[in-house]
C-alpha positions in Angstrom: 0.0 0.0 0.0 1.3 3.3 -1.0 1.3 6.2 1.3 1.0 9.2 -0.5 2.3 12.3 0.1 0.3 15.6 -0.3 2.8 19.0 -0.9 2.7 22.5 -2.4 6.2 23.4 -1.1 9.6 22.4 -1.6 11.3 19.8 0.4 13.9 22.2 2.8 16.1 19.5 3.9 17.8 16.5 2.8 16.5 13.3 5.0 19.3 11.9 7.6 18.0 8.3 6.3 20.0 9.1 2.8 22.8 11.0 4.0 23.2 8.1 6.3 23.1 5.6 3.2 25.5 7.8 1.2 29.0 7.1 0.7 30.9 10.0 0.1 34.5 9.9 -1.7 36.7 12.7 -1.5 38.7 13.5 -4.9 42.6 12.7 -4.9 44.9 14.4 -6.4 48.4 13.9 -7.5 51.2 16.4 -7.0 50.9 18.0 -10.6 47.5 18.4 -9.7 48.0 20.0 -6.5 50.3 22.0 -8.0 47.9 23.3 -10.7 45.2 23.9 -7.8 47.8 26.0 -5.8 48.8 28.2 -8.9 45.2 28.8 -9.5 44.7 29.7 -5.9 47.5 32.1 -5.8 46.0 34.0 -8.7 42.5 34.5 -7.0 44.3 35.7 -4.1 46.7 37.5 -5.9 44.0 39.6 -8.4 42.4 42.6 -6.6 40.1 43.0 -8.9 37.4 41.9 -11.7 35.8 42.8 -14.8 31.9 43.3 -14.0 31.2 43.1 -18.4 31.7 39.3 -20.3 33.1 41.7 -23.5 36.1 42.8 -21.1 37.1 39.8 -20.3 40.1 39.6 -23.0 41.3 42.3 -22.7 41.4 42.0 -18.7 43.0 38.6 -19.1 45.6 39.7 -21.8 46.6 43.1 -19.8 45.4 45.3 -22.5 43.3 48.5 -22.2 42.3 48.2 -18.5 42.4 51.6 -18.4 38.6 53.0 -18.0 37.7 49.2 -17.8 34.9 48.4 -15.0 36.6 46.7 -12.2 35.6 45.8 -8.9 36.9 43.4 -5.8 35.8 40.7 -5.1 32.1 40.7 -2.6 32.5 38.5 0.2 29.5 36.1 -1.2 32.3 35.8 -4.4 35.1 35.1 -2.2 32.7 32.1 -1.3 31.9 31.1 -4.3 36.1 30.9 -5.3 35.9 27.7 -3.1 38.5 25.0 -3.1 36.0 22.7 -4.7 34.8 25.5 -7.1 38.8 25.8 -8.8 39.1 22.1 -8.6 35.9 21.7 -11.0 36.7 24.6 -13.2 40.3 22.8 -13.8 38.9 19.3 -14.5 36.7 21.1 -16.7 39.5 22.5 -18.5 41.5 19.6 -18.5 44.3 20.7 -16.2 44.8 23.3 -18.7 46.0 26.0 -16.1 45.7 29.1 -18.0 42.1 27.7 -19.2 40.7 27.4 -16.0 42.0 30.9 -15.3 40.2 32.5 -18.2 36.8 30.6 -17.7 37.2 31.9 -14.4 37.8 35.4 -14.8 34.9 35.1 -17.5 32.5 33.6 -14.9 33.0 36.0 -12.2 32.2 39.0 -15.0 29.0 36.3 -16.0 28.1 36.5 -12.9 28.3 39.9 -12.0 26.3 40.9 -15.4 23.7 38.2 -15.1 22.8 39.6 -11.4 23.2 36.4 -9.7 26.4 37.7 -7.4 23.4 38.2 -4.5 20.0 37.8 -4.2 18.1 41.2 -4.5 16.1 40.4 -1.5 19.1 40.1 0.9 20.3 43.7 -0.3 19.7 46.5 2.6 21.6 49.4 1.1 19.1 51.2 -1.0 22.7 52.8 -2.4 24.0 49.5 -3.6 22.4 49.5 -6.9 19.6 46.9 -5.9 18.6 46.7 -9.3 21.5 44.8 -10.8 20.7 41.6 -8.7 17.9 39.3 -9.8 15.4 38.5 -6.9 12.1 35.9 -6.8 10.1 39.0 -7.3 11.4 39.4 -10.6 11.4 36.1 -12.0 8.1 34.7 -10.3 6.1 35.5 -13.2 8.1 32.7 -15.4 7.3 30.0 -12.9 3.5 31.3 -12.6 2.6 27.5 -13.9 5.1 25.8 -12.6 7.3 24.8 -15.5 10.3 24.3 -13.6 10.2 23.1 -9.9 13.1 22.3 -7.0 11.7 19.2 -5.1 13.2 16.4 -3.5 16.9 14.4 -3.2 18.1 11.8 -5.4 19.8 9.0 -3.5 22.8 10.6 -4.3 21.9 14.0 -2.3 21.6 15.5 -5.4 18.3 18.3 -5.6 15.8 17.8 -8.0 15.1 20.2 -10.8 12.0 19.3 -13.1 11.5 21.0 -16.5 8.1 20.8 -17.8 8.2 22.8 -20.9 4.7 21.6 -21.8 3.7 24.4 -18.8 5.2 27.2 -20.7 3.3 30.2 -19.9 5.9 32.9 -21.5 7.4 33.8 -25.2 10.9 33.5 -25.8 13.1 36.1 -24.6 16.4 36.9 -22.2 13.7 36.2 -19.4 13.7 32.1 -19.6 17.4 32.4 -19.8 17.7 34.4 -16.3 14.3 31.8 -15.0 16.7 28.8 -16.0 19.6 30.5 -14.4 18.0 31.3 -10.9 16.8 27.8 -10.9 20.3 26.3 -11.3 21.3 28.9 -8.6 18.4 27.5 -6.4 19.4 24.1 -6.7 22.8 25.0 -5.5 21.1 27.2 -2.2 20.0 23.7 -1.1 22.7 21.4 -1.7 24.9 20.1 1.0 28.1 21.1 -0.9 30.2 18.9 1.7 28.5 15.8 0.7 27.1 17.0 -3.1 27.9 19.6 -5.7 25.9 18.4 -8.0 22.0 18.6 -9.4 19.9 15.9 -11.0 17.2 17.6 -13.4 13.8 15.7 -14.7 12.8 16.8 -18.1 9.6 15.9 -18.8 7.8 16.8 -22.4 4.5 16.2 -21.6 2.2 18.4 -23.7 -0.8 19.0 -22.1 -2.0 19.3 -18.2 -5.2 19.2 -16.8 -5.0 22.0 -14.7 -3.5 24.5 -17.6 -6.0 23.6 -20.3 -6.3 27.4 -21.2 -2.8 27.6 -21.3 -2.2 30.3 -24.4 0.5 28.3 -27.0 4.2 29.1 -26.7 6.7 28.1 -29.0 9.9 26.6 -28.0 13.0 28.7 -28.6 15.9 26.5 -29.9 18.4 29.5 -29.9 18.0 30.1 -25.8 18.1 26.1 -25.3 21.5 26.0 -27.1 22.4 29.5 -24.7 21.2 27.5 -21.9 23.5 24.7 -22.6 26.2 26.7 -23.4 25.9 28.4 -19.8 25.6 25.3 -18.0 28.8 23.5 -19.4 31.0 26.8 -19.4 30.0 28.3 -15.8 28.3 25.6 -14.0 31.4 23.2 -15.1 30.9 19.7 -13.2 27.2 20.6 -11.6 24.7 18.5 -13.8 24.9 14.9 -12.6 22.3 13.2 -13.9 19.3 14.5 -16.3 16.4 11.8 -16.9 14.0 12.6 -19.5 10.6 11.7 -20.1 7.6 11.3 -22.7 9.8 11.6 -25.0 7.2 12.6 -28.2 8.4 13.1 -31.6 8.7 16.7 -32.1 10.4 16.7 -28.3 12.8 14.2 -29.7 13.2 16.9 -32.9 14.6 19.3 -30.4 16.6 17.1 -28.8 18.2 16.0 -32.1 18.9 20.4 -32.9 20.6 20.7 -29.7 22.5 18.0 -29.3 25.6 18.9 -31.6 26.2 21.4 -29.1 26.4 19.4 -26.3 30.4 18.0 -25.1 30.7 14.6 -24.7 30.5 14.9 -21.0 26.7 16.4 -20.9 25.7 13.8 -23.2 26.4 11.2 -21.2 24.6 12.2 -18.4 21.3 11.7 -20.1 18.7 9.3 -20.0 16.1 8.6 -22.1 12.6 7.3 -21.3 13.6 6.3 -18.0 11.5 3.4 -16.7 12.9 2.6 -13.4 13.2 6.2 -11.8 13.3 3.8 -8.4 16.4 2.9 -8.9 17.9 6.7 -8.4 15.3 8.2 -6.1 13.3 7.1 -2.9 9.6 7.3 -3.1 9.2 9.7 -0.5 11.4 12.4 -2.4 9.7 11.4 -6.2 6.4 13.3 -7.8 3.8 10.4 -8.2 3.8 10.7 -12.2 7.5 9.1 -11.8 6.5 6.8 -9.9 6.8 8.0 -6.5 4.4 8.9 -3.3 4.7 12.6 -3.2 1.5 14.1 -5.2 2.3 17.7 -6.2 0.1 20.1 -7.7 1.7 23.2 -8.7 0.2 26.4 -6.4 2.7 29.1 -7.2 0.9 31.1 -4.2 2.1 28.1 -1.8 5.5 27.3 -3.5 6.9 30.3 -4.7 6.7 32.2 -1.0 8.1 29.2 0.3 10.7 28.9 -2.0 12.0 32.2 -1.1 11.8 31.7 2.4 13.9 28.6 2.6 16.2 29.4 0.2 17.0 32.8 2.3 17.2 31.0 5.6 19.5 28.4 4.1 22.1 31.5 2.7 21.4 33.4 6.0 23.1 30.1 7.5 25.8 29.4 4.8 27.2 33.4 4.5 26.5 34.0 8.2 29.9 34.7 8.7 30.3 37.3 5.8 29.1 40.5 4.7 26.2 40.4 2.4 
């Protein structure tokens, strides 16, 4: 007998019963390695400060015209960021490749800057520091109005879950479903426990039609800001995506698939699955949506989840930067 699970919010903490059946490896190195690690730390610590535009990048990197460049230190929530495990992924993501792992870097930190994820815009006090450049949950709450993309539940492997449900599409194309996807990713992170897990599992499902969205208005799907997505995914979320199962796999979903593909690495295309049967196997009933097989029955209220959301997410960042400015 299944015991099903009613919830309109997200799921705030990760069980003890899985961290207690996880078994957590640390990485080894060797001494090249180490090496590389330690050169690439020096340089963080060594660099006062950063572009805050993608375009300068270059030019910063190459010494050139710095001169009436936009530079800025480092915030104490970037400092963070720059953790040990963050310049170990970016150099396995560039192969060892010192100077490459400098560069993406350096191009990340501007990224970051520009996209307005640095800090959340509701954690910002200081009506003098320029509130307006940081994306908040005011700003992007009318993308998720239908609940086309949802954080809920743990993997068995600690991992958060991130379901895409483009069939709930309630927006046009534009720079907006890049930033949604974006502050998802971000979201994901807010409730990892980075100790055990720096990595996200995402659910794609291309279901077309839902029950409780039969007005929805028809979008169509922009290939252009998938490939963008991808692109930002693999070149400043390096090593994040662990697994991404995918589901009703329909013909013209499997059309997109095929566009977007060729710009996939090797790396991202091994991670997915396709029409995944067994979604048991990866995740415990009591953290999986009943449509996957699970006992949790979700209905998407985005005046129950949203809020919610927002409040966990803050109190988990209250707890991780508590020791830092903000």
């Amino acid at each position: 007998m299944n015991n099903y699970i009613k919830l309109k919010k997200p799921i705030p903490n990760i069980p003890h019963i899985l961290k207690e059946k996880f078994t957590h490896s640390e990485s080894s190195y060797d001494k090249e390695e180490i090496g590389k690690f330690e050169s690439l730390r020096e340089h963080i610590n060594n660099t006062d400060k950063y572009p805050v535009k993608e375009k300068d990048v270059k030019n910063f990197i190459q010494k050139n015209e710095l001169t009436g460049m936009n530079l800025e230190t480092l915030y104490d929530t970037e400092v963070y960021w720059l953790s040990d495990k963050c310049l170990y992924r970016y150099l396995r993501a560039c192969k060892w490749i010192l100077n490459d792992a400098k560069k993406r870097l350096v191009s990340t930190i501007a990224w970051r800057r520009e996209f307005g994820i640095v800090k959340l815009r509701e954690e910002i006090n200081d009506n003098n520091n320029n509130i307006n450049k940081y994306l908040g949950f005011d700003d992007i709450s009318v993308e998720n109005k239908t609940g086309k993309q949802v954080v809920l539940g743990y993997d068995n492997d600690l991992r958060p879950i991130l379901y895409l449900r483009p069939g709930r599409q309630n927006t046009d194309a534009s720079e907006m479903h890049l930033k949604h996807s974006v502050f998802m990713l971000e979201r994901c992170i807010d409730l990892m426990d980075e100790d055990m897990q720096d990595k996200i599992t995402i659910f794609m499902d291309f279901k077309k039609k839902y029950d409780d969205l039969a007005n929805l208005p028809g979008t169509k799907t922009s290939i252009r800001n998938n490939i963008k997505i991808i692109n930002i995914l693999e070149t400043h979320y390096p090593e994040r995506l662990g697994k991404v199962q995918m589901f009703n796999l329909h013909w013209a979903a499997k059309g997109i698939i095929n566009m977007v593909l060729p710009f996939m690495d090797p790396v991202t295309k091994a991670k997915i699955n396709y029409d995944v049967e067994d979604v048991g196997k990866y995740v415990q009933k009591e953290q999986l949506v009943k449509e996957y097989g699970g006992n949790i029955m979700f209905n998407y209220d985005h005046d129950e989840y949203w809020p919610a959301l927002q409040q966990i997410v803050l109190q988990r960042r209250r707890e991780r930067y508590r020791n830092i400015t903000i």
